[in-house]
N, C-alpha and C positions, 0 to 999 in steps of 0.2 A: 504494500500500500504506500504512494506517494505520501509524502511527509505534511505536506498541504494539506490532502485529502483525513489523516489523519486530524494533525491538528484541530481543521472544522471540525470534524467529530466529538472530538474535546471542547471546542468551547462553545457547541452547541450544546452539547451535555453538562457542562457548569451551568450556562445560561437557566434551563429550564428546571435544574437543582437547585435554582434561586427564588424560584415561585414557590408563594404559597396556595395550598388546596383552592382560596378564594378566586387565588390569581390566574390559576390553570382553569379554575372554570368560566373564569370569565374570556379570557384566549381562545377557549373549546368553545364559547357563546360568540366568538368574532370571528370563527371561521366561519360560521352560516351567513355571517352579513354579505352585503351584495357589495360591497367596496368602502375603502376608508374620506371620509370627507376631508377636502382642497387642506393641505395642510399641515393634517396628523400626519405626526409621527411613528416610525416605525423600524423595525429591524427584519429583514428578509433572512428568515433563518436556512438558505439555500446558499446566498450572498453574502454571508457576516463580512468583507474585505468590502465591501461596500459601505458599510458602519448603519448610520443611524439615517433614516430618508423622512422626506416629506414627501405626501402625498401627492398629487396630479393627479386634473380631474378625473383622468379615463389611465389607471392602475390597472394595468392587467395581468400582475400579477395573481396569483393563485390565493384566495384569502387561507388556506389552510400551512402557506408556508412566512405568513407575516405574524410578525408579535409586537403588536399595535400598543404605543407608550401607554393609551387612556385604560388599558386591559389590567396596566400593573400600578402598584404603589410608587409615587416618588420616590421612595428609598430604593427599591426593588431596581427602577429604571436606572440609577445611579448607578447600581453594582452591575448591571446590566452594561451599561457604557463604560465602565471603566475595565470587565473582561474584554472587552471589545477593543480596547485602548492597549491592552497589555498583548494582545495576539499581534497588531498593529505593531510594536515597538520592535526595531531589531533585535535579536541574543545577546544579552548583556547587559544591553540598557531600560532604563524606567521610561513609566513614560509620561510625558510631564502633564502634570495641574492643571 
């Protein structure tokens, strides 16, 4: 397995080990929506190297592979972006505030 293709695996598996019961069910209540409004925020959990997105009006992505910020806690979103931030950083280094 490429080391890429790995890694996503891990930091899609941190990610979703960061929700709670609440937050997984509200995730599992925005995949049935029909698309995210002009805006929100979101992470493409297919795409993590892409980071954190805003919406556009006509998303065609897939809603069962987005984890839409308004789904999780402000705190939640924070840890959420900052694994994201750490995949992000070359080997070695931090990655900054």
């Amino acid at each position: 397995m490429k080391k890429e293709i790995r890694t996503d695996y891990v930091t899609r598996d941190t990610i979703m080990k960061l929700l709670s019961d609440a937050e997984i069910a509200r995730v599992s209540t925005a995949e049935t929506a029909t698309g995210l409004d002009r805006g929100d925020e979101y992470i493409d959990l297919e795409e993590l190297s892409m980071g954190v997105r805003s919406a556009l009006p006509k998303v065609t992505v897939p809603m069962g592979r987005l984890l839409p910020r308004k789904a999780v806690e402000a705190g939640t979103w924070e840890q959420i972006v900052s694994v994201l931030a750490e995949q992000k950083a070359p080997s070695g280094a931090s990655p900054k505030a």
